[in-house]
C-alpha positions as CSV (number, residue, x, y, z in Angstrom):
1,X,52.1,121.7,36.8
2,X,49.3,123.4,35.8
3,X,47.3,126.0,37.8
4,X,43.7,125.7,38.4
5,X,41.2,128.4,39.4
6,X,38.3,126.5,41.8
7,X,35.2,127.8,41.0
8,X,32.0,127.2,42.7
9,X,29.6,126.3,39.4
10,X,26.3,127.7,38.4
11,X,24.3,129.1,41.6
12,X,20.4,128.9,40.3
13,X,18.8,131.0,43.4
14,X,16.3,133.7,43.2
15,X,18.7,136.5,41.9
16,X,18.8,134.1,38.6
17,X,17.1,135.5,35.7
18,X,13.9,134.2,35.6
19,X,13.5,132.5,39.4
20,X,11.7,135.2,40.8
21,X,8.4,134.2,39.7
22,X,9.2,130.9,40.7
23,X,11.1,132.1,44.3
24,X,7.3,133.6,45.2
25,X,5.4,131.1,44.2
26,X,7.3,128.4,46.4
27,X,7.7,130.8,49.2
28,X,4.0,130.6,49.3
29,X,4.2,126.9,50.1
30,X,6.6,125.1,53.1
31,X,8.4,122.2,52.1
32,X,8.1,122.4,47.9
33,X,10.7,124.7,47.4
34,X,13.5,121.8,47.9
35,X,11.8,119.9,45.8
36,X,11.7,122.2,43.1
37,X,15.1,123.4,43.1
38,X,15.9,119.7,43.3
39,X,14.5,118.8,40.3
40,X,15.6,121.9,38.6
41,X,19.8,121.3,39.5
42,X,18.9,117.5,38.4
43,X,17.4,118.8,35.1
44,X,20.4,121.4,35.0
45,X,22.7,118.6,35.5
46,X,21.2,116.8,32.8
47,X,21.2,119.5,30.3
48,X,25.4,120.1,30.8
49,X,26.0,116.8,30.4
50,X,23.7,115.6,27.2
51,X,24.7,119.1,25.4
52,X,28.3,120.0,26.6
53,X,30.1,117.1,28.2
54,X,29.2,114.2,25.9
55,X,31.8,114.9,23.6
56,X,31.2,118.2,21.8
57,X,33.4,120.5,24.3
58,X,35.4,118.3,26.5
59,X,36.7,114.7,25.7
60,X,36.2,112.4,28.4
61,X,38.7,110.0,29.6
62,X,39.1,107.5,32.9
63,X,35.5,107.8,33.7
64,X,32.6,105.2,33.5
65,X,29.4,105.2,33.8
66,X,27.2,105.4,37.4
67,X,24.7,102.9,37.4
68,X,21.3,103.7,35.6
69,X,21.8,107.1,35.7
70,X,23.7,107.5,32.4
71,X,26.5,109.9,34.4
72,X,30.0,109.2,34.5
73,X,32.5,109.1,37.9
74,X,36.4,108.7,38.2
75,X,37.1,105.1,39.2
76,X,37.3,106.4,43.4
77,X,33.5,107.1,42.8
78,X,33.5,111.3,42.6
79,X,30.9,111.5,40.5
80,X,31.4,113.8,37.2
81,X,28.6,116.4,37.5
82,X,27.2,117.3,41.3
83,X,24.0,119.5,42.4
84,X,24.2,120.6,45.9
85,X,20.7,122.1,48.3
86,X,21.6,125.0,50.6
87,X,20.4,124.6,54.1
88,X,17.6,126.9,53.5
89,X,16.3,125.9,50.4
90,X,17.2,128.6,48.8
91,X,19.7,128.0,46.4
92,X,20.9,124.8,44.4
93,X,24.6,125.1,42.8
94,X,25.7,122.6,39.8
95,X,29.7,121.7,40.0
96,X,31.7,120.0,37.9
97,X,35.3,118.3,38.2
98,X,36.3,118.6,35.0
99,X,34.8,121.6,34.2
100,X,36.6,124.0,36.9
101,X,39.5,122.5,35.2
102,X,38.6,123.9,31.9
103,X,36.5,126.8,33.2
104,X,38.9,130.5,32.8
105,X,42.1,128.2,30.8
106,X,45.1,126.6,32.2
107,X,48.8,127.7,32.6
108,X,50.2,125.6,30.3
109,X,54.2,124.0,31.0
110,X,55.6,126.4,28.1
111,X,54.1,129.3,30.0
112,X,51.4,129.7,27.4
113,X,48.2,130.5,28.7
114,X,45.3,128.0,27.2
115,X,41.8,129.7,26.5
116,X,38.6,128.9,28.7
117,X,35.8,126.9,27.7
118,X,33.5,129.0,30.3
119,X,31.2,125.9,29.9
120,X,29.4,126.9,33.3
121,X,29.4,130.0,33.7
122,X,28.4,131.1,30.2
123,X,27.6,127.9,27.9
124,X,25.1,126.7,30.7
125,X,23.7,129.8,32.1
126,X,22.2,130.2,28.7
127,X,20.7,126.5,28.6
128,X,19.0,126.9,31.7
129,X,17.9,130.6,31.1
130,X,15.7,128.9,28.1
131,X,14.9,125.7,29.6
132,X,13.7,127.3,33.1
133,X,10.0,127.9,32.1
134,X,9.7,124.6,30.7
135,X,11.0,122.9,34.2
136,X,9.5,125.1,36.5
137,X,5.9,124.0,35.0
138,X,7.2,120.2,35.0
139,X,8.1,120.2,37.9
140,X,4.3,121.9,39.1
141,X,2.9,119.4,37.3
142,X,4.4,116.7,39.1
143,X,3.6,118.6,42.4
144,X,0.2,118.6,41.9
145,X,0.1,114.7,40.4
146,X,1.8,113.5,43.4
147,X,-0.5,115.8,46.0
148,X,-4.0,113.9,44.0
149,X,-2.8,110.9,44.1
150,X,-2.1,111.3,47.9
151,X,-6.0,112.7,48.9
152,X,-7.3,110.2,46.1
């Protein structure tokens, strides 16, 4: 059997390069700031899945798709990629099944030690660390849309 670390994925909060701008500028407003890291941790998930889990760094197998959405869940309905809210709003963390498996390497049967794929903790990081302007302003954008279209 093989031993398995459990890690607790990406954590995109304000200590993340790049979220403090962000962190102060929903502070400023009550009741955005879920919103926002929502839609960031969707975006996130997004991201992993379309660049790292569709084949280039894993190979999928027993899953199928989830509706619409394009992801993929075991056949008892886990789904493959999750993003969880803090109570506070303060934090959003992106997990992965498959990818804890994978994360620091497995002990392998022969006692042979199998190298890490570090897809969250490095791999991602990086994706989101050039993707996070680009979001952040989307997702203002929207904010604002949705706030005319509600006095209008």
């Amino acid at each position: 059997m093989a031993s398995v670390k459990k890690h607790n994925g990406l954590k995109l909060n304000a200590d993340f390069e790049g979220m403090k701008e962000l962190f102060t500028l929903i502070s400023q407003f009550k009741g955005i700031g879920g919103r926002v890291l929502k839609y960031i941790g969707k975006s996130a998930m997004v991201e992993f899945y379309e660049q790292l889990l569709r084949g280039q760094k894993l190979k999928l197998v027993n899953f199928t798709r989830v509706g619409n959405s394009g992801f993929y869940a075991r056949k008892d309905g886990r789904k493959l990629i999750n993003n969880k809210l803090n109570r506070k709003y303060t934090q959003v963390r992106i997990t992965s099944i498959i990818a804890n498996l994978f994360e620091e390497g497995r002990l392998l049967r022969s006692g042979r030690k199998e190298k890490g794929k570090y897809l969250l903790t490095d791999e991602l990081k990086k994706i989101v660390n050039s993707k996070l302007e680009g979001w952040a302003s989307d997702v203002s954008d929207q904010i604002i849309k949705g706030t005319l279209e509600r006095v209008a």
